[in-house]
C-alpha positions in Angstrom: 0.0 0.0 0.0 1.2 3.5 -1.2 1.3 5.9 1.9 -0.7 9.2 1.0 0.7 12.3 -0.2 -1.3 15.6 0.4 -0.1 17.6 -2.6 -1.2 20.7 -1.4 0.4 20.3 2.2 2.5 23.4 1.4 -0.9 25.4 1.3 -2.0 24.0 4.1 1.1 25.3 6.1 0.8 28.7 4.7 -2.6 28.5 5.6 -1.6 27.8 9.5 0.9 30.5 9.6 -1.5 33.3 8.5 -4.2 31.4 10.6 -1.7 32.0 13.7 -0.6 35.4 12.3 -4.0 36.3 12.4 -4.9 35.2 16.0 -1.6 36.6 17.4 -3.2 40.1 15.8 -6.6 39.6 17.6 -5.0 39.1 20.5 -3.6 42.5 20.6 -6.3 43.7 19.1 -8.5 42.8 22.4 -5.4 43.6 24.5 -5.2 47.2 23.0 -9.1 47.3 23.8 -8.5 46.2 27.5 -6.0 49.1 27.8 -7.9 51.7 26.1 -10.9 50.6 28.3 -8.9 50.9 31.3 -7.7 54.2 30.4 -11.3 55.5 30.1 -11.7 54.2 33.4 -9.5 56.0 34.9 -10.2 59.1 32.8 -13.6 58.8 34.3 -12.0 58.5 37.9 -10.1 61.3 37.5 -13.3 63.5 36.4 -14.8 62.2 39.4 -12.4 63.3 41.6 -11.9 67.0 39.7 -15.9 67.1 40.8 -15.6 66.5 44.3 -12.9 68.7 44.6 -14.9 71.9 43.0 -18.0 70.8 45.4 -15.5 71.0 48.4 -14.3 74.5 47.1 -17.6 76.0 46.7 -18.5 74.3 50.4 -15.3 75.6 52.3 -15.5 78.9 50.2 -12.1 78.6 48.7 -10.9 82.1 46.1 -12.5 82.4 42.9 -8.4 81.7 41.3 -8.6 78.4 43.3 -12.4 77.4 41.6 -11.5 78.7 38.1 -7.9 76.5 38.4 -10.9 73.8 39.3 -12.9 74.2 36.8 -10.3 75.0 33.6 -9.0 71.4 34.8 -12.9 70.1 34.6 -12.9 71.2 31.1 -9.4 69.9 30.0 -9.9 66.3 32.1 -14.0 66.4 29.7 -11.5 66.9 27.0 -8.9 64.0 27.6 -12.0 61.5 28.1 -13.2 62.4 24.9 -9.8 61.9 23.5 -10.3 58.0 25.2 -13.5 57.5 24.0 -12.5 58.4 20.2 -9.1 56.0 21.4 -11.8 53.2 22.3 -13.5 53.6 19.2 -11.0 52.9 17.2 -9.3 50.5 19.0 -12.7 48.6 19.0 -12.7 49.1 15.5 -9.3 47.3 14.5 -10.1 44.4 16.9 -13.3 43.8 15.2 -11.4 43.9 11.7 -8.8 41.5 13.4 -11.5 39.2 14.9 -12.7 39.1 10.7 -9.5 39.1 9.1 -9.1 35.6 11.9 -12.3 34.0 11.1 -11.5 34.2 7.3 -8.3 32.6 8.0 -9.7 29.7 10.2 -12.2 28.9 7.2 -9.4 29.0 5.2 -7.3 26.3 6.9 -10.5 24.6 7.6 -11.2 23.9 3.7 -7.7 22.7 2.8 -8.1 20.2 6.0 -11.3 19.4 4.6 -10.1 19.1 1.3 -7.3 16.7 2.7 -9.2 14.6 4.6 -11.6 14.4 1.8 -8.7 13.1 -0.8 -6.9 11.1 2.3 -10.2 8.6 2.1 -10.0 8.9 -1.2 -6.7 7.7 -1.6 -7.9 4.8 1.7 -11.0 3.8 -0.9 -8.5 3.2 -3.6 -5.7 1.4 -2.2 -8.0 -0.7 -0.3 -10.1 -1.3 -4.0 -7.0 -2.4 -5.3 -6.1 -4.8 -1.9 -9.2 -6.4 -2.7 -8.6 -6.7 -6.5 -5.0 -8.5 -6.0 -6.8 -10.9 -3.3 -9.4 -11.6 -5.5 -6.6 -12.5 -8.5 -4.9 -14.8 -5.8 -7.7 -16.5 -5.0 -8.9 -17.4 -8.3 -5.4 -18.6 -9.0 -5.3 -20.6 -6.1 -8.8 -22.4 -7.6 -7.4 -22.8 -10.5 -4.3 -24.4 -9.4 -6.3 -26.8 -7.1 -8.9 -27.8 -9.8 -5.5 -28.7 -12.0 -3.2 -30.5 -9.2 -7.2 -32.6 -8.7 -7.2 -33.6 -12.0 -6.3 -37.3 -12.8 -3.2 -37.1 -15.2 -3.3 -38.7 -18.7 -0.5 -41.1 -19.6 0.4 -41.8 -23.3 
């Protein structure tokens, strides 16, 4: 029996390596996300705290200098979250084109397996056709051998 030879294993490597190359990407992708997340988070935080700090200025009457330093920060801390949120965005954006550009290369490597699998029982179907063939030659041989050694000879 012949062993099997995928012709198109070559493929089916390139097909892995841009299958891995692609996951490798997502999982930046989602990192990048977690990062820019957490960086909202903490933009958030820090608006929070920029809040309570103006209501304890108006409470304990603190100088009008004081409050406006307060509230210029307010604005430019309104302005850096917006700057995360657009960071988010498009950070979101590139994982979700990652998290596509992966799924095409899984259904990629996916067919060629398929299509290996499919011409490795192809290639079992045959050789074990042609197993049967030569066992089937053999045995009529063999009858035919036994039906002449059973025959009575003829003497001239």
């Amino acid at each position: 029996m012949k062993a099997f030879h995928f012709r198109l294993h070559a493929v089916l490597t390139l097909r892995e390596q841009v299958e891995e190359a692609a996951r490798q990407s997502c999982a930046r992708a989602y990192s990048a996300v977690a990062t820019a997340t957490e960086r909202l988070r903490d933009a958030d935080a820090a608006i929070v705290a920029s809040d309570e700090l103006r209501r304890t200025q108006l409470v304990t009457g603190a100088p009008a200098d004081q409050f406006e330093h307060a509230r210029v920060f307010g604005i430019l801390l309104t302005e850096r979250r917006a700057g995360r949120m657009r960071e988010l965005a498009e950070v979101r954006s590139r994982a979700e084109e990652a998290w596509r550009l992966l799924v095409a290369a899984t259904q990629g490597r996916e067919a060629m397996e398929r299509l290996r699998r499919r011409q490795q029982s192809q290639h079992a179907y045959q050789e074990a056709q042609t197993e049967q063939k030569t066992l089937d030659e053999l045995a009529g041989q063999r009858k035919r051998l036994v039906e002449a050694w059973r025959e009575p000879a003829t003497t001239v």
